[in-house]
C-alpha positions as CSV (number, residue, x, y, z in Angstrom):
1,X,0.0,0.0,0.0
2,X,1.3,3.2,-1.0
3,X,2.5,5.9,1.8
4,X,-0.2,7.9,2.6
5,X,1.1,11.9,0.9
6,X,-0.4,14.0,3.9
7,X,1.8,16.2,6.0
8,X,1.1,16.4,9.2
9,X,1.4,19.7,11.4
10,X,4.8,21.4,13.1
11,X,4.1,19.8,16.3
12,X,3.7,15.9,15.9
13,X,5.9,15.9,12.7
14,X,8.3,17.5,15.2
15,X,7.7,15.0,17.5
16,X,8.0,12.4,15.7
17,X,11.4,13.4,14.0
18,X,13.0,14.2,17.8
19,X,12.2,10.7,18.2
20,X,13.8,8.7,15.1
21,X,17.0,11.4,16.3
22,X,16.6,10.0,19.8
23,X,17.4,6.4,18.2
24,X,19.8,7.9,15.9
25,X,21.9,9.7,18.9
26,X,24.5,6.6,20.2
27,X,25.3,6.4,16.4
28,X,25.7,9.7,16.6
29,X,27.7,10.6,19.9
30,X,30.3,7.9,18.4
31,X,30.6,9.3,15.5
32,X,31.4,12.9,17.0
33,X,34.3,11.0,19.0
34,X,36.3,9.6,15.7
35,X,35.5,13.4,14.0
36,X,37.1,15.2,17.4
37,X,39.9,12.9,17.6
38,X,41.0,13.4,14.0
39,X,40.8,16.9,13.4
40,X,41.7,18.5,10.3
41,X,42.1,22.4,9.1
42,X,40.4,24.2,6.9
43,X,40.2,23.3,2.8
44,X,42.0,19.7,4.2
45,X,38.9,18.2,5.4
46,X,39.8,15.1,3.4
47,X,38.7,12.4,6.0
48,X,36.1,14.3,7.9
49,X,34.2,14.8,4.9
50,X,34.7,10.9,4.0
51,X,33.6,9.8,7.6
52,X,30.4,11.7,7.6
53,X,29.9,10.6,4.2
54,X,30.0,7.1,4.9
55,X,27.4,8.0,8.1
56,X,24.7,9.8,6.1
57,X,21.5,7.4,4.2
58,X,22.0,8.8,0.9
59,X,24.7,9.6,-1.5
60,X,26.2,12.9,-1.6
61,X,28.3,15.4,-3.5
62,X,31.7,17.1,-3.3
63,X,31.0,20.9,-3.2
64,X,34.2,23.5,-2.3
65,X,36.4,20.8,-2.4
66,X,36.2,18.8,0.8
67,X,32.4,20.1,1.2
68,X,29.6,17.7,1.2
69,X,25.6,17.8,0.1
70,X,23.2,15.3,0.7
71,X,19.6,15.7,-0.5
72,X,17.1,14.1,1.6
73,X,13.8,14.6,-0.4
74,X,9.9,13.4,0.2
75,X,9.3,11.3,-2.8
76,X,5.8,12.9,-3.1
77,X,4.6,16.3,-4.5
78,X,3.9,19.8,-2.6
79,X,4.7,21.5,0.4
80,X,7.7,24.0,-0.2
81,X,9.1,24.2,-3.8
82,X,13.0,24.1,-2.7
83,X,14.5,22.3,-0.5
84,X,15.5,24.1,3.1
85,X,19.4,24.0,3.5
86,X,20.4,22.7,6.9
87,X,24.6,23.6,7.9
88,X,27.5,22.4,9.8
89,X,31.3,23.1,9.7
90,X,33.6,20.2,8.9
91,X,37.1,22.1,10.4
92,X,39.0,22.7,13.0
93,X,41.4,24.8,14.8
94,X,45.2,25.4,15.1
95,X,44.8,24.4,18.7
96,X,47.1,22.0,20.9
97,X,44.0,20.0,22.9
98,X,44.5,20.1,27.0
99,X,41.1,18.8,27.3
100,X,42.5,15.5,29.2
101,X,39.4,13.7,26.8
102,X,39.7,10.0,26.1
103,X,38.7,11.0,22.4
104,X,41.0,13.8,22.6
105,X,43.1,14.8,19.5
106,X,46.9,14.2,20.0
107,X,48.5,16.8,17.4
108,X,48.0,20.2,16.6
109,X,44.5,21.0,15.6
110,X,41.5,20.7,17.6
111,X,38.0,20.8,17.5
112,X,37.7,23.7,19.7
113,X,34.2,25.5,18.7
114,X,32.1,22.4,18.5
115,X,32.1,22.1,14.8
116,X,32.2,18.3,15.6
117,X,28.9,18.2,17.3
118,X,27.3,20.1,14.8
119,X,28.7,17.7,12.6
120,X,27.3,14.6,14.2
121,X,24.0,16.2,14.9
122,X,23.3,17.2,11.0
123,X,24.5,13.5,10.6
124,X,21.4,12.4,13.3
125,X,18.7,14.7,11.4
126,X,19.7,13.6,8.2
127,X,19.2,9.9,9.1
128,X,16.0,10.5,11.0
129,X,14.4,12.4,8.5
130,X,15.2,9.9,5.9
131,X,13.3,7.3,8.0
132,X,10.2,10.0,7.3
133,X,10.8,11.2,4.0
134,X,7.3,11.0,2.5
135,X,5.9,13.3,5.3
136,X,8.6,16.0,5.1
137,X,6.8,19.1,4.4
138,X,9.9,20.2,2.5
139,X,12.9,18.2,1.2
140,X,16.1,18.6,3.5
141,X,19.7,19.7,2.4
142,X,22.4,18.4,4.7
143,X,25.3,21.5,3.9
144,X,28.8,20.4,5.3
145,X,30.9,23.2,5.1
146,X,34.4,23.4,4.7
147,X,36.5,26.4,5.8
148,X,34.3,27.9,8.0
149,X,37.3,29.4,10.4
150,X,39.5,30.2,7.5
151,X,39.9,32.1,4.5
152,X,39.1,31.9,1.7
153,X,35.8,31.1,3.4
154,X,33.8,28.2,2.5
155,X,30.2,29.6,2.5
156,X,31.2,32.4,0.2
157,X,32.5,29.5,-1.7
158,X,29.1,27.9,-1.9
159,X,27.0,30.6,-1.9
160,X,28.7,31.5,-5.0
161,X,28.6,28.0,-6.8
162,X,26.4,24.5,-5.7
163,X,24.3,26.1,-3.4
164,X,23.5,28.8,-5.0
165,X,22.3,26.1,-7.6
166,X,20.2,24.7,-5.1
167,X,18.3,27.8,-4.4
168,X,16.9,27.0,-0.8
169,X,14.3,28.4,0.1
170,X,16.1,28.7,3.6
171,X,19.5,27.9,5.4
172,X,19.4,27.3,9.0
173,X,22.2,26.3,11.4
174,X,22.6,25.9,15.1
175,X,25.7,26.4,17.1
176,X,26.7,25.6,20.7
177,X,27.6,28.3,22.9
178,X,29.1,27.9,26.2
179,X,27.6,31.3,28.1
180,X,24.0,30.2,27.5
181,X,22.2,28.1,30.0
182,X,22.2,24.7,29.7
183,X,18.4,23.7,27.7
184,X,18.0,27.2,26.4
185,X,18.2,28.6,23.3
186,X,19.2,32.3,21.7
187,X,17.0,32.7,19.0
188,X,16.7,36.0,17.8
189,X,15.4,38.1,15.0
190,X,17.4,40.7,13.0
191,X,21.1,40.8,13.5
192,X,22.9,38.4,16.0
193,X,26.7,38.7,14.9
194,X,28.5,41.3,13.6
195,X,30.8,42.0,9.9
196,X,34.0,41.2,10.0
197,X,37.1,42.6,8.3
198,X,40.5,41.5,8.6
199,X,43.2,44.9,8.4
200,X,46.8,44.8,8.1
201,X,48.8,48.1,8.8
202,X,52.3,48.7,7.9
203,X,54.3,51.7,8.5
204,X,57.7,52.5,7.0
205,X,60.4,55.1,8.6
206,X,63.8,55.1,8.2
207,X,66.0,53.4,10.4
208,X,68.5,53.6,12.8
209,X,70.6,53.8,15.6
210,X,68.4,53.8,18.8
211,X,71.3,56.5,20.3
212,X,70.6,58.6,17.4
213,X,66.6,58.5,17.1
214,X,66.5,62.1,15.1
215,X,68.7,60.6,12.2
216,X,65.6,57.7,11.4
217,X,61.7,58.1,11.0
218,X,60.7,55.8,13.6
219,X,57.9,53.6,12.4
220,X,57.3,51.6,15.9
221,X,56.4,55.3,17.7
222,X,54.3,55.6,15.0
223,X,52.3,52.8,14.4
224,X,51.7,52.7,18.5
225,X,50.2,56.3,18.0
226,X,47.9,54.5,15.4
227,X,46.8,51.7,17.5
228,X,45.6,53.7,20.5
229,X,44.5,56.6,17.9
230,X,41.7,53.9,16.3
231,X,40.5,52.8,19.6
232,X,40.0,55.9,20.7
233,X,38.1,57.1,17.1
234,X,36.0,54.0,17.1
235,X,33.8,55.6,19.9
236,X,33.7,59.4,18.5
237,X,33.7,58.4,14.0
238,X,30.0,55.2,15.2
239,X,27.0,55.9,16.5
240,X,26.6,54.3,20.0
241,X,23.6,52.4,19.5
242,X,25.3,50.0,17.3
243,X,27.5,47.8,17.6
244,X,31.2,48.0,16.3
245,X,34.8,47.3,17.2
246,X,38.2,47.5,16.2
247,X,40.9,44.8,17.7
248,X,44.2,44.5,17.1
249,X,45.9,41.0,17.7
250,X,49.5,41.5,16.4
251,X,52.1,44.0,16.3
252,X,55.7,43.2,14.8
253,X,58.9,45.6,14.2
254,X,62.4,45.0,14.2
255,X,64.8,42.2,16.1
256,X,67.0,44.4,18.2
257,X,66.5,46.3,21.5
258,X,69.1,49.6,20.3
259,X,68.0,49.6,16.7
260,X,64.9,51.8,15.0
261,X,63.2,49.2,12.5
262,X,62.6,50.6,9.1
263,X,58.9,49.6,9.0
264,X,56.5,48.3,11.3
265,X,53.1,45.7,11.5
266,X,49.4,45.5,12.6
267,X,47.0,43.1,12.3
268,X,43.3,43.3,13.6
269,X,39.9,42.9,13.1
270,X,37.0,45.4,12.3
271,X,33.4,44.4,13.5
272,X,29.9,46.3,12.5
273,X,26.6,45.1,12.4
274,X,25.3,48.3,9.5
275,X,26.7,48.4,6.4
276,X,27.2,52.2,6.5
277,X,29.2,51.5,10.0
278,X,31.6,48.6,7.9
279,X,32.4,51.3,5.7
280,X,33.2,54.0,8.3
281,X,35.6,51.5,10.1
282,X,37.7,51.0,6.4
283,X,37.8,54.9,5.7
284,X,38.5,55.3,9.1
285,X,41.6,53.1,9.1
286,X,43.4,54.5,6.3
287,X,42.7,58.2,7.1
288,X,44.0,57.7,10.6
289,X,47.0,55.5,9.9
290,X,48.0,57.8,6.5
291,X,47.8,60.6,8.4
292,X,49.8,59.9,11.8
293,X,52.4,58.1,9.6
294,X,53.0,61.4,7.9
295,X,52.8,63.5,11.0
296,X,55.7,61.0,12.4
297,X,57.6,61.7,8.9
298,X,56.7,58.2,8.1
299,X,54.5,56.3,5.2
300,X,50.9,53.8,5.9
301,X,49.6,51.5,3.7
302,X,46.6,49.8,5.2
303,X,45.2,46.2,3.3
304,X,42.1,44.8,3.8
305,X,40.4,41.7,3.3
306,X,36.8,41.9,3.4
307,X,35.3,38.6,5.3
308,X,31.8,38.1,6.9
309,X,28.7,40.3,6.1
310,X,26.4,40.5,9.1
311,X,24.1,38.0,9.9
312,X,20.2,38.7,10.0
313,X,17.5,36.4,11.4
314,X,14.7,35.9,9.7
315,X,11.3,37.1,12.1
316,X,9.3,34.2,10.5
317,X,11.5,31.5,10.7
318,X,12.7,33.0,14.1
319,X,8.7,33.4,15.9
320,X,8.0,29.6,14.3
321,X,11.1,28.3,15.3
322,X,10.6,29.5,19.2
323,X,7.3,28.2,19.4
324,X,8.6,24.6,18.6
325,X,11.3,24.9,21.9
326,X,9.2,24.0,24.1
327,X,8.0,20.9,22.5
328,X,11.7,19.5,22.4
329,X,12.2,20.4,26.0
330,X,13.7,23.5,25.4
331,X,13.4,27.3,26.4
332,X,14.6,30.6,24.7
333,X,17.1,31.8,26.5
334,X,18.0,36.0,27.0
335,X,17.6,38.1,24.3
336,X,21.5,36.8,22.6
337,X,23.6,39.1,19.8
338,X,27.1,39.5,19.7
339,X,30.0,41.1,17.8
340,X,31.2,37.5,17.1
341,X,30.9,37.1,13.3
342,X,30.4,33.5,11.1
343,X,30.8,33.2,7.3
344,X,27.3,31.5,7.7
345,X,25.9,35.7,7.0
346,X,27.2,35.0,3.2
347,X,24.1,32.6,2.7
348,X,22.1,35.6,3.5
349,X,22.7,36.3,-0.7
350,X,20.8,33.3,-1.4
351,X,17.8,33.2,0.9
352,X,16.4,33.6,4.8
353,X,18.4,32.8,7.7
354,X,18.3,31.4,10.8
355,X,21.0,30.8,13.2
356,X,20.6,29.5,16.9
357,X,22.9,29.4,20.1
358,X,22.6,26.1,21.9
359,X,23.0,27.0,25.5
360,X,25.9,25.0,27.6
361,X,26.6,25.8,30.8
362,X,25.1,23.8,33.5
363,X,25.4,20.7,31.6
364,X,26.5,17.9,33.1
365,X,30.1,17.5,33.8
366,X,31.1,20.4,31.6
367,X,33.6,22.9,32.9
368,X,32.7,26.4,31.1
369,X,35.5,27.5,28.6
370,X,35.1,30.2,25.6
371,X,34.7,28.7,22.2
372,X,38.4,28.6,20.6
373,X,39.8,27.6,24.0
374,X,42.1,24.7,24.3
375,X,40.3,23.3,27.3
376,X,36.5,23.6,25.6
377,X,35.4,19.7,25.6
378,X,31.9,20.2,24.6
379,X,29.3,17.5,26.2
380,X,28.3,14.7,24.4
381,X,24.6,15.4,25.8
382,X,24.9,18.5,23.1
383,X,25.0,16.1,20.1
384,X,21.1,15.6,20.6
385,X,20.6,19.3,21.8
386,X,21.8,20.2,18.6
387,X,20.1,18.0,16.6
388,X,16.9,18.6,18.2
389,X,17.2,22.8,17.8
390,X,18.4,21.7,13.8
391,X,15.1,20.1,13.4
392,X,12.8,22.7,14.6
393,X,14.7,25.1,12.6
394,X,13.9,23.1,9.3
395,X,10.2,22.7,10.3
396,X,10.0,26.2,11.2
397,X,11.7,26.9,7.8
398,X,9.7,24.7,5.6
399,X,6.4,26.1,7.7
400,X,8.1,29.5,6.4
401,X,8.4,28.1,2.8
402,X,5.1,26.8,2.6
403,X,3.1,30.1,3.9
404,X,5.4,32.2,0.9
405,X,4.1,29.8,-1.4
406,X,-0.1,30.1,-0.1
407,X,0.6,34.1,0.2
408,X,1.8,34.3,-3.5
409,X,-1.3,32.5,-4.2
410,X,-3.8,34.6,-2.7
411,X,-4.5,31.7,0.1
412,X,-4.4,32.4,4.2
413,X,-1.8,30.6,5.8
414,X,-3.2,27.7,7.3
415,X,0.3,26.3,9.3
């Protein structure tokens, strides 16, 4: 007898797909122990990609190199049009693990911001909503992404090439966050992470003899003058109410105590969540470090490589995604944005967003450390949190998908 082709509503489709990812889970939690013990870096993904291949219930396809799509489609007609794009990173990070894990990795890269767990918890989805695929209101796109912590960045990759192809009609993610509550989740509408631009400054004197400063153009008295110059125009050249910051991480001149260096470095970050702000921040940079160069004698030449637009929420996909927590024994947490920045915001080209914070702390046995920390271990109780906060996402997606498509036919949204 043929599958019956009804769909049934958000709630006990929901329910029944937190169940087949219940079952799915010790398959899952294993899993996430072989990807965090062999951790690879970004665009070298080779065997992460090949072990969650060989995990997922249908075949997939190379995308952006060591990427990976798998399609997992109702095999009958209606409900959204496109598929809803579901994401997780496949790398890690240049991180020596002190975790003291038994599945801890032993060289230098680690799974320090949980990509693993995302990882796993797509993989759990993927093969629970197979199990239901005639009732899926919309088919589901497994996205592994490679190079999510590096550049060039994988997501711009794709959202330039195969999944652009795709045309979801959504991409959703969650990620785990270790300042949330434990069984909370941030899910928030508009924008939750900031733009991100990486800035390299270099200034160029003359050198010389530290007895004899007068006879040089010193280039490390001038690019310190920069560096506390920006910090201090950040907060006069943006409007308060908004979010942005300037940080600089490295500073390099010269290899002797007595000598003035000919030229000197930064490196930093710039962080905005408007458009007009990211801009600001770029003009800002050059004007300041052009002009106190040349005040110091000296020449600035500031390059910039443009990463992560900001990331927006969607409202609908946000409001229907909240109303599912509670169902899957979760609870929004506080109100959550941050200057923090992912290259998931490049999807934003293609169609709505959602992204979602998987609250932490409080969970059993875990000991609270930032993301990028070499002593994160992320619980293995956060493999089905994640899973279960990916699902509601896609249902509250496709629910999204489906009310577009009644609205552009002149029908009330019946969801």
């Amino acid at each position: 007898m043929p599958r019956s082709t009804e769909r049934p509503s958000s709630e006990p489709l929901l329910a029944v797909l937190l169940d087949g990812i219940e079952r799915e889970l010790p398959r899952a939690v294993a899993l996430r122990h072989r990807l965090h013990s062999q951790p690879e870096l970004a665009h070298a993904e080779v065997s992460t990609a090949a072990s969650v291949a060989a995990e997922l219930p249908v075949a997939c396809e190379a995308v952006a190199g060591t990427g990976r799509l798998a399609l997992l489609a109702p095999s009958a007609g209606g409900g959204a049009a496109t598929a809803i794009a579901v994401r997780a990173e496949l790398d890690g990070l240049p991180l020596r693990e002190r975790t003291g894990a038994a599945f801890a990795a032993s060289g230098e890269t680690m799974h320090a911001c949980g990509h693993d767990v995302h990882m796993a918890a797509l993989v759990a989805l993927a093969r629970a909503a197979h199990e239901l695929a005639d009732t899926l209101p919309a088919p589901l796109l497994a996205v592994f992404q490679p190079s999510e912590e590096a550049y060039p960045s994988g997501a711009e990759q794709l959202a330039r090439g195969e999944l652009a192809r795709a045309a979801p009609a959504a991409v959703v993610a969650a990620h785990v966050h270790p300042e949330l509550p434990w069984r909370t989740v941030a899910l928030d509408a508009g924008t939750v992470n900031a733009s991100c631009d990486a800035i390299e400054i270099t200034v160029e004197g003359e050198p010389s003899h530290g007895a004899y400063p007068h006879r040089g153009r010193d280039p490390v008295l001038a690019i310190a003058q920069v560096v506390l110059a920006l910090h201090a125009l950040v907060a006069r050249r943006i409007d308060p109410l908004y979010p942005a910051s300037l940080s600089i991480g490295v500073l390099e001149a010269g290899g002797a105590e007595n000598v003035i260096p000919a030229r000197a470095h930064a490196r930093g970050a710039l962080r905005a969540y408007r458009a007009e702000d990211r801009q600001a921040l770029r003009e800002l940079v050059s004007e300041a470090a052009g002009g106190i160069a040349a005040a110091h004698g000296c020449r600035a030449t500031v390059e910039l490589v443009a990463g992560e637009p900001p990331l927006h929420n969607d409202l609908e996909i946000v409001e229907r995604a909240r109303g599912l927590l509670a169902g899957a024994g979760l609870a929004p947490a506080a109100e959550w944005r941050s200057c923090g920045s992912d290259d998931f915001a490049f999807f934003g080209a293609l169609a709505p967003l959602a992204m979602a914070f998987v609250g932490l702390d409080g969970a059993h046995g875990f000991d609270v450390r930032p993301l990028h920390h070499p002593e994160l271990l992320v619980p293995d109780e956060a493999v089905g949190a994640v899973a279960r906060v990916q699902a509601i996402l896609y249902l509250a997606a496709a629910r999204r998908a489906e009310a577009a498509v009644s609205r552009r036919h002149g029908n009330s949204d019946s969801a």
